[in-house]
C-alpha positions as CSV (number, residue, x, y, z in Angstrom):
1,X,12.1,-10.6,-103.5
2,X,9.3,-13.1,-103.8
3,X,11.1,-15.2,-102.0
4,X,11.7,-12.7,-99.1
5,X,7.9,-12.4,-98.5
6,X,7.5,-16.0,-98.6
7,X,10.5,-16.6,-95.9
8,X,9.0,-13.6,-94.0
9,X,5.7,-14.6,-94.2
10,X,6.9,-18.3,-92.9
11,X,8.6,-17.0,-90.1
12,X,5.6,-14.6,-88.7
13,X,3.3,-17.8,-89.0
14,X,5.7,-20.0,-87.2
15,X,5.9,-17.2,-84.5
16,X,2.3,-16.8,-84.6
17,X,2.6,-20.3,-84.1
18,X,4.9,-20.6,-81.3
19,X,3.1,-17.4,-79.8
20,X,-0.4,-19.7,-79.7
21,X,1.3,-22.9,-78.3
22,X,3.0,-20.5,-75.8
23,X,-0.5,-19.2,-75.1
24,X,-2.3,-22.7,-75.3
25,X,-0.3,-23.3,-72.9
26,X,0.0,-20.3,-70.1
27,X,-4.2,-20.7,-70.1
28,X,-4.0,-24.7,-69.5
29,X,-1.4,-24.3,-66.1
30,X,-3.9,-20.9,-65.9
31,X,-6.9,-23.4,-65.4
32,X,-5.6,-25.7,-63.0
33,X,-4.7,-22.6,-60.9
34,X,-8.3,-21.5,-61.5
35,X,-9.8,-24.7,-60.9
36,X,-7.8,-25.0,-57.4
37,X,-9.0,-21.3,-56.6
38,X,-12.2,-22.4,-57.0
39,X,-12.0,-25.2,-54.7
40,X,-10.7,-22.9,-52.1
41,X,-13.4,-20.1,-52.7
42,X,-15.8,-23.2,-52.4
43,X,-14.3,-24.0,-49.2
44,X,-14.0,-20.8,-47.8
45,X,-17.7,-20.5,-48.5
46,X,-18.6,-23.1,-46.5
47,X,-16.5,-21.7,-44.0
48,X,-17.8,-18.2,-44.6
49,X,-21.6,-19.5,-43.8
50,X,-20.4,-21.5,-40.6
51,X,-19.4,-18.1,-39.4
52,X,-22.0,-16.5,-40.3
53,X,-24.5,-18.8,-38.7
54,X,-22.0,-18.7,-35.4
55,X,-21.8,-14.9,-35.4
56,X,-26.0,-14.9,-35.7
57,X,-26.0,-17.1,-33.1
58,X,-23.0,-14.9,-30.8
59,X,-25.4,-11.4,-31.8
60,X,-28.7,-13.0,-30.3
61,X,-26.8,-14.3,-27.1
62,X,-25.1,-10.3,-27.2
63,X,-28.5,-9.1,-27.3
64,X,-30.2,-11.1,-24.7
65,X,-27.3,-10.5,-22.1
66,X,-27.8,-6.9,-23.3
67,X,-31.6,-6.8,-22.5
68,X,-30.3,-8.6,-19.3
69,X,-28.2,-6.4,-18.0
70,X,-30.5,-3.6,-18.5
71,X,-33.0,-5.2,-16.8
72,X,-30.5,-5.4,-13.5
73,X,-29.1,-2.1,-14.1
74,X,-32.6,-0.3,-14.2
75,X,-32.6,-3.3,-10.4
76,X,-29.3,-1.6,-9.3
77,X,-30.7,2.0,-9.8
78,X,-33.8,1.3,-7.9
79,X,-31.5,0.1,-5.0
80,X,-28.9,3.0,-5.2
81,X,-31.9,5.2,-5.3
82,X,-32.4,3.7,-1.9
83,X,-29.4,3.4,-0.4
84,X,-29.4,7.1,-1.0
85,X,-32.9,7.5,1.0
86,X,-31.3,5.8,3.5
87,X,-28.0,8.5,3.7
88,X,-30.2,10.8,3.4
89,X,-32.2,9.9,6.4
90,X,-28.9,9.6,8.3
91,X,-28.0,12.7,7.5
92,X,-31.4,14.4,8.8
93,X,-30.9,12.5,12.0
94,X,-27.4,13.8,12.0
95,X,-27.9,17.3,11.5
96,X,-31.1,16.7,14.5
97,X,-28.5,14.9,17.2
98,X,-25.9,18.1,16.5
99,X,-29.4,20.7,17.0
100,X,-30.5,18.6,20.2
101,X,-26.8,18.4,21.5
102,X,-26.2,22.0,20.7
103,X,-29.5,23.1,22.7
104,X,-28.4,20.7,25.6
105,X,-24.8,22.3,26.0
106,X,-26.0,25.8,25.5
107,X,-29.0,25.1,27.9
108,X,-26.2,23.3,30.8
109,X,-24.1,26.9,29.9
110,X,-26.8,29.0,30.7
111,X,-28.0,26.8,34.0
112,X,-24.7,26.1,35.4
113,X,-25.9,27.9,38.5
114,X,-28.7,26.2,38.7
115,X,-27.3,23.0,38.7
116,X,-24.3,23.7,40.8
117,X,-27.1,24.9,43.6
118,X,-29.4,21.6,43.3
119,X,-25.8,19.6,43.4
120,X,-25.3,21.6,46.3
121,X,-28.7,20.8,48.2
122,X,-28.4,17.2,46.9
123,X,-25.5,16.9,48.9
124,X,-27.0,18.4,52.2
125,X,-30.1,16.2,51.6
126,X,-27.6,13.4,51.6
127,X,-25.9,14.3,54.6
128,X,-28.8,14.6,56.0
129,X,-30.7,11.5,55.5
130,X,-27.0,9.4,56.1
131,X,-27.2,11.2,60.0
132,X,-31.0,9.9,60.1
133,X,-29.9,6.9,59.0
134,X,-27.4,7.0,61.9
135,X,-29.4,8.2,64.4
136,X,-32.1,5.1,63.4
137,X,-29.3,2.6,64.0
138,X,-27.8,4.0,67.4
139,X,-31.3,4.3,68.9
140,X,-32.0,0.7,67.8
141,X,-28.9,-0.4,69.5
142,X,-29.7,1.4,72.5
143,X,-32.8,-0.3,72.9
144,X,-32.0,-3.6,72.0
145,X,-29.0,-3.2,75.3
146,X,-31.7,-1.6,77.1
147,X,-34.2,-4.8,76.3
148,X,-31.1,-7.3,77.1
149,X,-30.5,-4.9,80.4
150,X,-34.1,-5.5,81.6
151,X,-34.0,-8.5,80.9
152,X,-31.0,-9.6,82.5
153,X,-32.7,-8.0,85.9
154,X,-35.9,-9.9,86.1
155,X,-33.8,-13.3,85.6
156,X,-33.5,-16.0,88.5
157,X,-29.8,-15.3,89.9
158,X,-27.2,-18.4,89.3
159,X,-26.1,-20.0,91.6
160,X,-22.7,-21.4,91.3
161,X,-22.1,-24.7,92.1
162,X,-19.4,-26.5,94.4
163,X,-16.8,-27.4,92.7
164,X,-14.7,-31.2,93.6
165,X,-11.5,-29.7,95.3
166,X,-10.8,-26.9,97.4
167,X,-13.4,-24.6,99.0
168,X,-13.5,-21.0,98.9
C-alpha cells in the first residue's frame, strides 16, 4: 500500500509538473501578447495626444468664430432694428396718404356743386375770351385791307404799255 502512495504521489508531482510547464508556458505566449498590447497602447497614446492637441486647437478656432458671430449678430440686430424703423415710417406715411386721400374724396363729395359750377363758368370764360380772341383777329384783318385799300388809292395809276403786234 506503500507502494500506492508512492505511485500516487509520483503521478500528482508529474501533473503538478505538467500543470507548471503548461502554465510556464500560457504566461510566456501571454507576454508577447502583452508586450504587443503595450506597443499599441504606446502608439495609441501618441495618437491620443495628437488629438488632443488638434481638438484644443479645433475648440479655440470654435470659440473665436463663436465670439465672431456674436459680434455680427448683435451687427445684424442693430440693422434689423432699423430696417424696422424704416417699415415703420412707411407705415405712418401710409396710414397719412389713406387720411389725406380720404379727406380729399370726401371733401370733392361734399363740393361736387361747387366744382361742377366753376367748371361751368370756366367754360363760359373760355368761350368768351376764344370770341375776343376772334374779334381781335377780324378787326386786324379788316384794317390791314383797309390800309392796303388806301393805299392802293393814293398810288400813281399804270399805265399799260404797247404791246409789238396788234392794236386795240
Amino acid at each position: 500500500m506503500e507502494l500506492i502512495l508512492y505511485i500516487a504521489a509520483i503521478i500528482a508531482a508529474i501533473g503538478f509538473l505538467v500543470l507548471c510547464i503548461s502554465i510556464g508556458m500560457t504566461l510566456f505566449s501571454l507576454k508577447s501578447i502583452l508586450n504587443s498590447l503595450a506597443s499599441t497602447l504606446a502608439g495609441i497614446e501618441g495618437q491620443m495626444e495628437g488629438i488632443t492637441r488638434e481638438t484644443t486647437t479645433l475648440l479655440t478656432k470654435t470659440n473665436s468664430l463663436a465670439e465672431d458671430i456674436q459680434g455680427k449678430s448683435e451687427q445684424l440686430n442693430t440693422v434689423v432694428q432699423a430696417v424696422k424703423g424704416i417699415g415703420d415710417s412707411v407705415n405712418g406715411l401710409n396710414t397719412s396718404v389713406q387720411r389725406i386721400t380720404t379727406s380729399i374724396s370726401s371733401s370733392v363729395e361734399q363740393n361736387e356743386d361747387k366744382i361742377a359750377q366753376v367748371v361751368q363758368w370756366s367754360n363760359v370764360a373760355m368761350g368768351i375770351a376764344d370770341k375776343w380772341k376772334q374779334r381781335k383777329v377780324i378787326e386786324r384783318a379788316l384794317e390791314a385791307v383797309e390800309d392796303d385799300l388806301n393805299a392802293c388809292d393814293t398810288a400813281t395809276p399804270v399805265t399799260e404799255k404797247r404791246r409789238w403786234g396788234r392794236k386795240k
